[in-house]
Backbone as CSV, one residue per row, in Angstrom:
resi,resn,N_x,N_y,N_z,CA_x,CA_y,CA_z,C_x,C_y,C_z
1,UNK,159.510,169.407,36.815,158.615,168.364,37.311,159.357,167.033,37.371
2,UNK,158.945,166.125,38.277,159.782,164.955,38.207,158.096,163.785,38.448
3,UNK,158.401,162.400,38.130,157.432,161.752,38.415,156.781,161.708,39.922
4,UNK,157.290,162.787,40.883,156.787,162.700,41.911,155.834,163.499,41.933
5,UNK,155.357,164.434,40.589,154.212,165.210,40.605,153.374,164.160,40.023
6,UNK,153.704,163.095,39.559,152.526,161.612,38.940,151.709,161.473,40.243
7,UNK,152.291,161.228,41.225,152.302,160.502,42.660,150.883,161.323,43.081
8,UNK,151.472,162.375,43.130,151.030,163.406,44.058,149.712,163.776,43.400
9,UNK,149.512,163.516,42.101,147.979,163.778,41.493,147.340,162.663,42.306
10,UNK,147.664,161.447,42.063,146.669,160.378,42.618,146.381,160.388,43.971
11,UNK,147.463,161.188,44.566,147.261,161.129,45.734,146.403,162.282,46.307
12,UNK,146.391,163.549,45.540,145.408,164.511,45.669,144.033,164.065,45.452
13,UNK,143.725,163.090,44.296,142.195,162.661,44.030,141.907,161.445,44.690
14,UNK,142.806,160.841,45.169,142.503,160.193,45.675,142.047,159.767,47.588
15,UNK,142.639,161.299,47.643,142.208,161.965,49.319,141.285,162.791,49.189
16,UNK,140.586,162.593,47.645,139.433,164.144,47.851,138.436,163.557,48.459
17,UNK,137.355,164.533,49.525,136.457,164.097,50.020,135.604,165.418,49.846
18,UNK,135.830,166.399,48.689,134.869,167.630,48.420,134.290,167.691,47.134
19,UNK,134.164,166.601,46.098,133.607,166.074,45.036,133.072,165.555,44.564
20,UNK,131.883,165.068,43.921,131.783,164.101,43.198,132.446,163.207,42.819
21,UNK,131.968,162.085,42.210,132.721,160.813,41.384,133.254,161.142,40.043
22,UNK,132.343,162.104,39.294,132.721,162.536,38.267,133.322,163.329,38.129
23,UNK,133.628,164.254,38.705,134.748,165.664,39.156,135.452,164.849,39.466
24,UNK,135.606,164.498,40.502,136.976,163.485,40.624,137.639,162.945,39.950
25,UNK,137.001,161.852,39.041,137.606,161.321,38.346,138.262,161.826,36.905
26,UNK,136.988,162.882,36.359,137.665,164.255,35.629,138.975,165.008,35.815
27,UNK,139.165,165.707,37.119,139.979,166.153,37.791,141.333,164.978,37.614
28,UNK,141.275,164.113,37.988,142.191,163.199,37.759,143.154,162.690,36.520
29,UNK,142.410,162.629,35.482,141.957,161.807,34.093,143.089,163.250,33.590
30,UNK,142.632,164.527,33.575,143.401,165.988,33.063,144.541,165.778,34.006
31,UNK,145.112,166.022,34.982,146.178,166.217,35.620,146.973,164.608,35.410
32,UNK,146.423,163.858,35.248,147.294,162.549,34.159,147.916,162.742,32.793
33,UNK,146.778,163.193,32.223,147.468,163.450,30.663,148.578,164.414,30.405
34,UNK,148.102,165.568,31.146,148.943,166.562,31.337,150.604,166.796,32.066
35,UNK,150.343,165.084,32.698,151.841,164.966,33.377,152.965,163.753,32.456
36,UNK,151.830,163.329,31.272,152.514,162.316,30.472,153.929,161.943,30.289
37,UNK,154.494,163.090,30.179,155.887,163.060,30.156,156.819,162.367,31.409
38,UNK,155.642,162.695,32.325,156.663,162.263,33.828,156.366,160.901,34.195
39,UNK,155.467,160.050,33.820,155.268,158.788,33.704,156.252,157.762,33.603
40,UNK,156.751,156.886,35.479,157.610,156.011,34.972,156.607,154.914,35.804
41,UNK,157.221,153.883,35.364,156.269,152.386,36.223,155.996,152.684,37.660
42,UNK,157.233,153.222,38.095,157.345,153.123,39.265,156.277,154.596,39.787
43,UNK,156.115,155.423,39.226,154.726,156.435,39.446,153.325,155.805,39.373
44,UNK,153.392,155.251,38.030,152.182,154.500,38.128,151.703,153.595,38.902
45,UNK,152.671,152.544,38.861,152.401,151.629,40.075,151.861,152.160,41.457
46,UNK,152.801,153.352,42.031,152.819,153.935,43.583,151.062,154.279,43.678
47,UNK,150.815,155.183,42.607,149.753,156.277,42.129,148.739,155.258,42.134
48,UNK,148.433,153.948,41.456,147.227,152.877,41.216,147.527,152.482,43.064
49,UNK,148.351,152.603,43.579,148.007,151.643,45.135,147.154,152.663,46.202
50,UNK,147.354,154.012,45.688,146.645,155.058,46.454,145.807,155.440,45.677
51,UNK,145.302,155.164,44.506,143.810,155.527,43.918,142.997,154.093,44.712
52,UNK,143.268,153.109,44.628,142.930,151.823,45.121,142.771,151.977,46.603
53,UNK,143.207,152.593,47.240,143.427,152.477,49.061,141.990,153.943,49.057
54,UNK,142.610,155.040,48.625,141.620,156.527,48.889,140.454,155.993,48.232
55,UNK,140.384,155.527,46.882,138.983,155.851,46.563,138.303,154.466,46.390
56,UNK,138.129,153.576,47.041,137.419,152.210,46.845,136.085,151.874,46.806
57,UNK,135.276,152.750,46.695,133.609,152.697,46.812,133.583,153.032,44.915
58,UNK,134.233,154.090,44.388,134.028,154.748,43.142,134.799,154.087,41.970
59,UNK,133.421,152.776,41.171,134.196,152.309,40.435,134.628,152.201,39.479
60,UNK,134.536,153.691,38.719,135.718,154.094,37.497,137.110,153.951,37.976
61,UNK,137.496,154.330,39.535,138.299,155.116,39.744,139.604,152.975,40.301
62,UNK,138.597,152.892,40.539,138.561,151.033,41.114,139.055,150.403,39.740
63,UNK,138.598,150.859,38.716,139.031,150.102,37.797,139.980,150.855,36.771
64,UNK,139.803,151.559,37.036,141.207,152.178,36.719,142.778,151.979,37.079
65,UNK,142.567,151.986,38.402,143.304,151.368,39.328,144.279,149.889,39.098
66,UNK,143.190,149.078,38.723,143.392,147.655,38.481,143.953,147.809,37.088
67,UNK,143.707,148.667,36.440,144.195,148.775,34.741,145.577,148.914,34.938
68,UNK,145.914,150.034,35.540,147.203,150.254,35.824,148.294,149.365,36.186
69,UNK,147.591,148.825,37.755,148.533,147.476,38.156,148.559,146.576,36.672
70,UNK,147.899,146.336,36.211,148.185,145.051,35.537,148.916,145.232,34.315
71,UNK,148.830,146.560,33.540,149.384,147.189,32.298,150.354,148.138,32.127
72,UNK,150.386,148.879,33.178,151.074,149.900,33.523,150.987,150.805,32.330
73,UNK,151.782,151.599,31.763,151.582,152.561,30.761,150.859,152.031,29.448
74,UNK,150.942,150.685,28.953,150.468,150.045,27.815,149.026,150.855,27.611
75,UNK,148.898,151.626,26.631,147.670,152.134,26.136,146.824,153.011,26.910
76,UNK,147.921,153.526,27.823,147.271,153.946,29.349,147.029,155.818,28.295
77,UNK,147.660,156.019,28.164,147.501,157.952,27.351,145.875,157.713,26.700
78,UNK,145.940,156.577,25.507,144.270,156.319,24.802,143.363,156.256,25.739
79,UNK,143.557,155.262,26.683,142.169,155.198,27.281,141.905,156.230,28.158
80,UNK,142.793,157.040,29.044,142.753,158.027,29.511,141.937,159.244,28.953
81,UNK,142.498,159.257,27.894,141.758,160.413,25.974,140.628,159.922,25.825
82,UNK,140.026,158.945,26.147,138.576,158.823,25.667,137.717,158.478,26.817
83,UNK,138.240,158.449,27.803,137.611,158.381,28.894,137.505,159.861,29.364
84,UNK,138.086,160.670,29.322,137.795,162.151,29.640,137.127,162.525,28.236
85,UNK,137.131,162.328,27.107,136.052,162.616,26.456,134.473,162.386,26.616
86,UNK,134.757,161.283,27.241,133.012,160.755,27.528,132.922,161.531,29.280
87,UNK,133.556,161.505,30.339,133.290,161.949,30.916,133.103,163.809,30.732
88,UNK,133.322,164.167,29.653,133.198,165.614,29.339,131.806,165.559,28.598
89,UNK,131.402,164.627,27.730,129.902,164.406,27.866,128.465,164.339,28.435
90,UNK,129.278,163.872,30.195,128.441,162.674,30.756,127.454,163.924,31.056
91,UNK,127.097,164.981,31.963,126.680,165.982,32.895,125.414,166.231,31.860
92,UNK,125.562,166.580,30.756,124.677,167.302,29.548,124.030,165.727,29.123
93,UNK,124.343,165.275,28.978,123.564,163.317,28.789,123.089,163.296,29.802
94,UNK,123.417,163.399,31.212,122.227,162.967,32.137,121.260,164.160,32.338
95,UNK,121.309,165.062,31.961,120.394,166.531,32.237,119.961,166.004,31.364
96,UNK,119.963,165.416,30.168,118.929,165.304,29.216,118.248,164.501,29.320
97,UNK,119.052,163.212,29.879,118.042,161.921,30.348,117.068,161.854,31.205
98,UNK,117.192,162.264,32.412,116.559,163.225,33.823,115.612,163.979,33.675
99,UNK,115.529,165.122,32.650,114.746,166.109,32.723,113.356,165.257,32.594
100,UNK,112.604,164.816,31.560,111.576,164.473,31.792,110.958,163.619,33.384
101,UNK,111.546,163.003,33.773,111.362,162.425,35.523,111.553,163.974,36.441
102,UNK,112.593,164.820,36.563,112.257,165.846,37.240,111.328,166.718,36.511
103,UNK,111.068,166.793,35.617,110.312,168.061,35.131,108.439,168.389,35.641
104,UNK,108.468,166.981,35.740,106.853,166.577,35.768,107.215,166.396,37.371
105,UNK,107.990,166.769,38.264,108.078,166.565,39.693,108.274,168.259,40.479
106,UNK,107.498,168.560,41.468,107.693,170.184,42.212,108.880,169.912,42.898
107,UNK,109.252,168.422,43.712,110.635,168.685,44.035,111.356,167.523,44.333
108,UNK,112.606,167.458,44.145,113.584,166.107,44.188,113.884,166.020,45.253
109,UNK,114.048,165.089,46.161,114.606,164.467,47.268,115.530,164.062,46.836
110,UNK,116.985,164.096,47.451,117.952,163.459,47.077,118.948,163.130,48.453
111,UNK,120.224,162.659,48.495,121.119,162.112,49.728,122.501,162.132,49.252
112,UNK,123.278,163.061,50.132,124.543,163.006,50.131,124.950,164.234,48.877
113,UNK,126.498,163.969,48.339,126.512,164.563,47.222,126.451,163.708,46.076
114,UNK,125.876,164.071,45.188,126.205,163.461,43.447,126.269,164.302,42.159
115,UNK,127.570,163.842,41.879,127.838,165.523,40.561,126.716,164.498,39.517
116,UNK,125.996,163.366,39.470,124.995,163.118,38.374,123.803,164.263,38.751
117,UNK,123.382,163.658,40.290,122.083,164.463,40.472,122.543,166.044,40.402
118,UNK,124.044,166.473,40.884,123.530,167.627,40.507,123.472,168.349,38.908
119,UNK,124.079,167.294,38.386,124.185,167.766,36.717,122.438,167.588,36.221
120,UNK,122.138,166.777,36.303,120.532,166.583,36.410,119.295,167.572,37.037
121,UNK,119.428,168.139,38.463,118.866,168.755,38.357,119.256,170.385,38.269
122,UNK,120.585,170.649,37.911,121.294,172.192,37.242,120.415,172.003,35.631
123,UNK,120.798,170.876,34.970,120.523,170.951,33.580,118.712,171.431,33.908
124,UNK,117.650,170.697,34.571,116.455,171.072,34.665,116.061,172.386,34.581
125,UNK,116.989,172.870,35.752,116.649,174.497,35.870,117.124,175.308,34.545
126,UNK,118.155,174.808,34.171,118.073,175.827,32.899,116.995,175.467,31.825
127,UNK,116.400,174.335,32.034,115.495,174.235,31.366,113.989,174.840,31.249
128,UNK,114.072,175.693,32.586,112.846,176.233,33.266,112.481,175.797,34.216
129,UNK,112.901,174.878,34.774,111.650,173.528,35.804,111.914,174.857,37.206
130,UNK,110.965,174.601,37.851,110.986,175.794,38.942,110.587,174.886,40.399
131,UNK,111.251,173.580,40.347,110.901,173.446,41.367,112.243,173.225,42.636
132,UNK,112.041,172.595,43.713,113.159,172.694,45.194,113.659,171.403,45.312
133,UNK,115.109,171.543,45.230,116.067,170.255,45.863,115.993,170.112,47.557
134,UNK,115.570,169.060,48.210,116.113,168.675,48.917,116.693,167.513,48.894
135,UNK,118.280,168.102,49.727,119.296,167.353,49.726,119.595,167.127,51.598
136,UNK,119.432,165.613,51.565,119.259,164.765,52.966,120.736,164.594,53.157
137,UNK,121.579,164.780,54.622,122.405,164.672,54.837,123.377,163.184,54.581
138,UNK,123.034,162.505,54.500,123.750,161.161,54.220,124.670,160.903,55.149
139,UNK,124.253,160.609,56.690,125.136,160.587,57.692,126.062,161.608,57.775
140,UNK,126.842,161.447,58.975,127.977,162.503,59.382,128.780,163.291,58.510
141,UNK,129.194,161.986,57.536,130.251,162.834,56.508,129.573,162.347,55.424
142,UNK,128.548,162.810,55.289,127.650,162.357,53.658,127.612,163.566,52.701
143,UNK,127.884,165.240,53.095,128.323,166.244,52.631,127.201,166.870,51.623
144,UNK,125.500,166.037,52.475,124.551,166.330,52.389,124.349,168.528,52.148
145,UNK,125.166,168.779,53.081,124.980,170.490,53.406,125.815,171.068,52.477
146,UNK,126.983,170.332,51.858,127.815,171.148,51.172,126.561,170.918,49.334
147,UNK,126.313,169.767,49.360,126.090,169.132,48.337,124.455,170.592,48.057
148,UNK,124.229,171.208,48.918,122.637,171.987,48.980,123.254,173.132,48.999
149,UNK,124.070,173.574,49.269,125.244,174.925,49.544,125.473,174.942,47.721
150,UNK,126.193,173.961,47.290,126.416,174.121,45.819,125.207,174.437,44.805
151,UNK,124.217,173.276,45.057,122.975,173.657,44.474,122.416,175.035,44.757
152,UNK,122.139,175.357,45.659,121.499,177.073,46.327,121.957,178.205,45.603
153,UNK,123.348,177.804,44.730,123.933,179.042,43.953,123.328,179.034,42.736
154,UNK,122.083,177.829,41.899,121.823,177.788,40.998,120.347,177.397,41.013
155,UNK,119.944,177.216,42.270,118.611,177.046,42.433,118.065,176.894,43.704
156,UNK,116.520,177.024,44.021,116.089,176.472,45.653,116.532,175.149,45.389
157,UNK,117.401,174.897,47.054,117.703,173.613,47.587,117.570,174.172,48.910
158,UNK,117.344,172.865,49.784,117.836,173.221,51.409,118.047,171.967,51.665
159,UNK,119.265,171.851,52.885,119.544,171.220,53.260,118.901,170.312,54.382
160,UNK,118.517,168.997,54.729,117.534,168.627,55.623,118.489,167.559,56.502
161,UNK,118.286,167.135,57.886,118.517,165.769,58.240,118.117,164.618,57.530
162,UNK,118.839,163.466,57.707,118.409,162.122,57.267,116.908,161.856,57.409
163,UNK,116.974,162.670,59.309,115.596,162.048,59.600,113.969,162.845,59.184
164,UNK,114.136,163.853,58.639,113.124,164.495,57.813,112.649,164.064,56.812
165,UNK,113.332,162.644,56.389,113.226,162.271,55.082,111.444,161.722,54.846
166,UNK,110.635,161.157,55.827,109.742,161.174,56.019,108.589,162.379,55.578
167,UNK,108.953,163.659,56.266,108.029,164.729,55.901,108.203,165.414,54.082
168,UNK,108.969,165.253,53.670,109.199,165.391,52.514,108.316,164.684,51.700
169,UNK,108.537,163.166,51.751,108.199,161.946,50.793,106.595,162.034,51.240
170,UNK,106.283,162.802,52.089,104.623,162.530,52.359,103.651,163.715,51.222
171,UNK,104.413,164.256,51.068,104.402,165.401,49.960,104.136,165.309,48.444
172,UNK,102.848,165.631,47.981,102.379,165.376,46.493,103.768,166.138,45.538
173,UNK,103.703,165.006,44.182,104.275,165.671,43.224,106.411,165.704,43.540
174,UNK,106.669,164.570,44.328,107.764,164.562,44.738,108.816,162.860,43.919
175,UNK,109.824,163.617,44.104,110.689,162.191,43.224,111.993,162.447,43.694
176,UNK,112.324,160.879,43.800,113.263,160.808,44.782,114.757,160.287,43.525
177,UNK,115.786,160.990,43.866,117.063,161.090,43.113,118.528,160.671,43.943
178,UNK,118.957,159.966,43.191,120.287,159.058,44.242,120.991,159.219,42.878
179,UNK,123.044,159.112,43.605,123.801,159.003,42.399,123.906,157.029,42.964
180,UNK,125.025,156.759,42.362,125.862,156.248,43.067,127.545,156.144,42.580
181,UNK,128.282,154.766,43.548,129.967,154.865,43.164,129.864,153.887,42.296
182,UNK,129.220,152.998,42.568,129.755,151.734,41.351,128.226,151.093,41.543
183,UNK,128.204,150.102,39.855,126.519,149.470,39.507,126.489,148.430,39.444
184,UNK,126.438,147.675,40.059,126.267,145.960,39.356,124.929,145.978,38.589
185,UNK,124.728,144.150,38.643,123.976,143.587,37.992,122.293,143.814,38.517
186,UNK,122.478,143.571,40.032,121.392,144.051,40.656,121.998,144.726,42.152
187,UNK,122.574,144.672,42.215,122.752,146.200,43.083,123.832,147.051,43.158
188,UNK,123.725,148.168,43.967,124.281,149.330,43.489,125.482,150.048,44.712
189,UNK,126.187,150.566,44.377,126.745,150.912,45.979,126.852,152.459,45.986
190,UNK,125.834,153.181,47.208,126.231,155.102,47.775,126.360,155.136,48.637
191,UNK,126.339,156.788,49.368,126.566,156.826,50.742,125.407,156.040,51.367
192,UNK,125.684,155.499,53.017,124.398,155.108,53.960,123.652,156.337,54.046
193,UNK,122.385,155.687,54.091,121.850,156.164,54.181,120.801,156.146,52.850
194,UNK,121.399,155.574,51.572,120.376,155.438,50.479,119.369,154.480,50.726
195,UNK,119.680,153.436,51.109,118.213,152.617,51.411,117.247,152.591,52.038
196,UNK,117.899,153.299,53.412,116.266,153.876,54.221,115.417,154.998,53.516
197,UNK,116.432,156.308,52.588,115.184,156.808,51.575,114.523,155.866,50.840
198,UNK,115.282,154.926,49.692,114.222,154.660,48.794,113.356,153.148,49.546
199,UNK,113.386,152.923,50.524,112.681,151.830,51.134,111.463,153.164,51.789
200,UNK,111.960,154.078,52.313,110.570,155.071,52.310,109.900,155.186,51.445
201,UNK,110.483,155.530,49.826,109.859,155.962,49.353,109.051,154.896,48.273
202,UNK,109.406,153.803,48.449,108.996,152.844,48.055,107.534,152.467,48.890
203,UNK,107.433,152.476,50.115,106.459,152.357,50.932,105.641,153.194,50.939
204,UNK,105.689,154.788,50.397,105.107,155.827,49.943,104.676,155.873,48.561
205,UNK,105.243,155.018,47.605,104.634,154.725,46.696,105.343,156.045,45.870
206,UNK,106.549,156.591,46.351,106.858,157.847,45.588,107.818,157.045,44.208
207,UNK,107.850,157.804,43.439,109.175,157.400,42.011,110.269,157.450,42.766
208,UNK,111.532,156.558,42.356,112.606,156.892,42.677,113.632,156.582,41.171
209,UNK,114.566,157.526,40.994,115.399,157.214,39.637,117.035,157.226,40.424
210,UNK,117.556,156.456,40.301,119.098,156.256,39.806,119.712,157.157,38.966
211,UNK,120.537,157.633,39.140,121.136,159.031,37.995,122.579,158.132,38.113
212,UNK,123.092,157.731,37.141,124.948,156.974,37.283,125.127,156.683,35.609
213,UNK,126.344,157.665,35.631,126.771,157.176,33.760,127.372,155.588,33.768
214,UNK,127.314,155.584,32.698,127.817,154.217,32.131,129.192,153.688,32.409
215,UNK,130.069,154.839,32.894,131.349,154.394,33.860,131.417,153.891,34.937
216,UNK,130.193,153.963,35.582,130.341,153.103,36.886,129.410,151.875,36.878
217,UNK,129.245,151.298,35.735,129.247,149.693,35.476,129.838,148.772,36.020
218,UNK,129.751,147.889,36.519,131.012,146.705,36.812,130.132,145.695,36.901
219,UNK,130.958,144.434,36.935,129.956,143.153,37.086,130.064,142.924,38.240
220,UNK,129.262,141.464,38.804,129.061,141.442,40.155,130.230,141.114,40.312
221,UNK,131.141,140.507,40.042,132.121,140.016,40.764,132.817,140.832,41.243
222,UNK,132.982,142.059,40.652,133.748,143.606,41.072,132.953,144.167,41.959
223,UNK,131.424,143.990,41.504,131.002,144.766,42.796,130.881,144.071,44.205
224,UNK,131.318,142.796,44.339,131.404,142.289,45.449,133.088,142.373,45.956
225,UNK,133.521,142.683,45.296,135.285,143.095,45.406,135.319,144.468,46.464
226,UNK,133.917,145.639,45.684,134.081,146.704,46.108,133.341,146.980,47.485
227,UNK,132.485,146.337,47.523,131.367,146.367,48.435,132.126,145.543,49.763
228,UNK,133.379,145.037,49.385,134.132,143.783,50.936,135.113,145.290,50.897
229,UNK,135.185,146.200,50.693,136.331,147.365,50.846,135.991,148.334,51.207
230,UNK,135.077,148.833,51.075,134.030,149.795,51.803,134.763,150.512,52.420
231,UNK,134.904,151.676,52.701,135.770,152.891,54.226,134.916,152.804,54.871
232,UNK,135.186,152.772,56.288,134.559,153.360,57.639,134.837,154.553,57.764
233,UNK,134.342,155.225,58.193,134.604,156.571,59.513,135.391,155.945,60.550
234,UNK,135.945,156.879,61.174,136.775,156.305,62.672,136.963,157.446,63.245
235,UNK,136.183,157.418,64.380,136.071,158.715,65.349,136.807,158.519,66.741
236,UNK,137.821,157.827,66.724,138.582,157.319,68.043,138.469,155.710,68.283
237,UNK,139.072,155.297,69.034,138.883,153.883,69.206,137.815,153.439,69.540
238,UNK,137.035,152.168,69.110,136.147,151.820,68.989,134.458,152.388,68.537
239,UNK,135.252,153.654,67.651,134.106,154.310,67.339,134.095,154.229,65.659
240,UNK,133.563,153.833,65.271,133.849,153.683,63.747,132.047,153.293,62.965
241,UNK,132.074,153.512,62.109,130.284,153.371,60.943,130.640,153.557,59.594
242,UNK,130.300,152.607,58.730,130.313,152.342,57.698,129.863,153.997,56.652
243,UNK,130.678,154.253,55.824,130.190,155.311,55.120,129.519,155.094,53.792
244,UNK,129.350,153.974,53.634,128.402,153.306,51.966,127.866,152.022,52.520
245,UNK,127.171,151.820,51.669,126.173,150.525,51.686,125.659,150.177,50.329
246,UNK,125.590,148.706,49.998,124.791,147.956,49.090,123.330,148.426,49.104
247,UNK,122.817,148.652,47.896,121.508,148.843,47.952,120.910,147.937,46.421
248,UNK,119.574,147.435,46.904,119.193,146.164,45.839,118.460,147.546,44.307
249,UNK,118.618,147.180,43.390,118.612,147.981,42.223,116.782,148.306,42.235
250,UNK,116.076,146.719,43.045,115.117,146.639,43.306,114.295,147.817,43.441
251,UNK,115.015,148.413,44.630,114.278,149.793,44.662,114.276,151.053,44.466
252,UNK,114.704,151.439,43.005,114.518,152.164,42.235,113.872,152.176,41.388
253,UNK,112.932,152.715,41.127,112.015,152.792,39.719,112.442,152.731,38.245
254,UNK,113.802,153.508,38.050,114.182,153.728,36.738,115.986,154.137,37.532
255,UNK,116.827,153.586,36.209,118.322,153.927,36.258,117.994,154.461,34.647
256,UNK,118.558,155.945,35.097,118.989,156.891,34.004,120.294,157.037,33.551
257,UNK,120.867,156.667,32.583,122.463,157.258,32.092,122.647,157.896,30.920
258,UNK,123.944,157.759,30.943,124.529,158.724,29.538,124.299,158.052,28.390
């Protein structure tokens, strides 16, 4: 191995677009520790400019990033070690936090993928709860279908358009579930597409909960750092749409964490 397998981790998680925030950053956090030995500045450094460029919406991964530039290896193995400890926590903390809001609900509405919501509503079902995920596409590449494909192996889910989101929320006994990448003070940043659900479901008068561990905290000043960095899509020249959006904390009923 040489430090060009350092590189090449960040650069693998940091081009993933088939994960969660928390898999990801899991995934990451192990194939770091595990390369300890190969750790020179010059890996780290390369590795923090492409976690920073690939993953800029997700802000464990954002501030991690910034840890690096500024410290480089200094204490970098510890915090790494206890940050994959708590993220080896987080999944079973939010199934536990969650369950009472899904349990007393026949079925979750949710958007895009989120390894919270799906740790949340996997933990339910083993709990007994017998009711149906739907999971709303979250625009083009919101991975709405993969995100209902994963669930379907462990419970009813189906996959719906954005624009169904309506016939759902008109529906007794329903609660609406969002992850997100990073939390401010009062607002929050996921895929587009989160605010036209919970502004539905707000107008429907349905619950809506926040599912996001305590790693994707930041203050506003970061989350206005993250929220001016945002990725587009780009489908040829002059074709391009925002793939996240600010959403006010306002309209969520309850933020659940670890």
């Amino acid at each position: 191995m040489t430090d060009g397998d350092v590189v090449e981790a960040f650069r693998r998680w940091a081009n993933d677009r088939d994960h969660g925030a928390v898999e990801i950053e899991t995934r990451l956090v192990t194939d770091l520790l595990a390369l300890r030995p190969r750790w020179t500045p010059e890996a780290l450094s390369r590795g923090a400019g492409l976690l920073a460029e690939g993953q800029p919406a997700m802000a464990p991964l954002v501030v991690l990033a910034g840890r690096i530039a500024e410290r480089g290896a200094d204490g970098l193995a510890s915090h790494l070690e206890r940050r994959l400890a708590a993220l080896q926590r987080v999944p079973e903390a939010l199934a536990v936090a969650a369950l009472p809001r899904i349990g007393g609900a026949a079925r979750v509405v949710s958007i895009s993928r989120s390894s919270a919501v799906a740790a949340a509503v996997e933990g339910a079902w083993r709990s007994g709860w017998r009711g149906t995920v739907v999971v709303l596409d979250g625009s083009s590449a919101g991975c709405g279908a993969e995100q209902a494909e994963r669930l379907g192996s462990r419970g009813p889910a189906v996959s719906q358009p954005d624009a169904a989101a309506p016939r759902w929320l008109d529906l007794s006994e329903t609660l609406v579930a969002v992850g997100a990448d990073a939390v401010g003070c009062d607002r929050f940043v996921n895929c587009v597409g989160t605010r036209m659900l919970l502004e539905l479901a707000s107008t429907r008068h349905v619950p809506a909960i926040l599912i996001a561990d305590r790693g994707k905290n930041v203050s506003e000043k970061n989350l206005e750092s993250i929220a001016g960095a945002l990725p587009m899509h780009r489908d040829g020249p002059g074709r391009e749409w925002p793939l996240f959006e600010t959403i006010p904390l306002s309209l969520v009923t309850e933020r659940l964490s670890d």
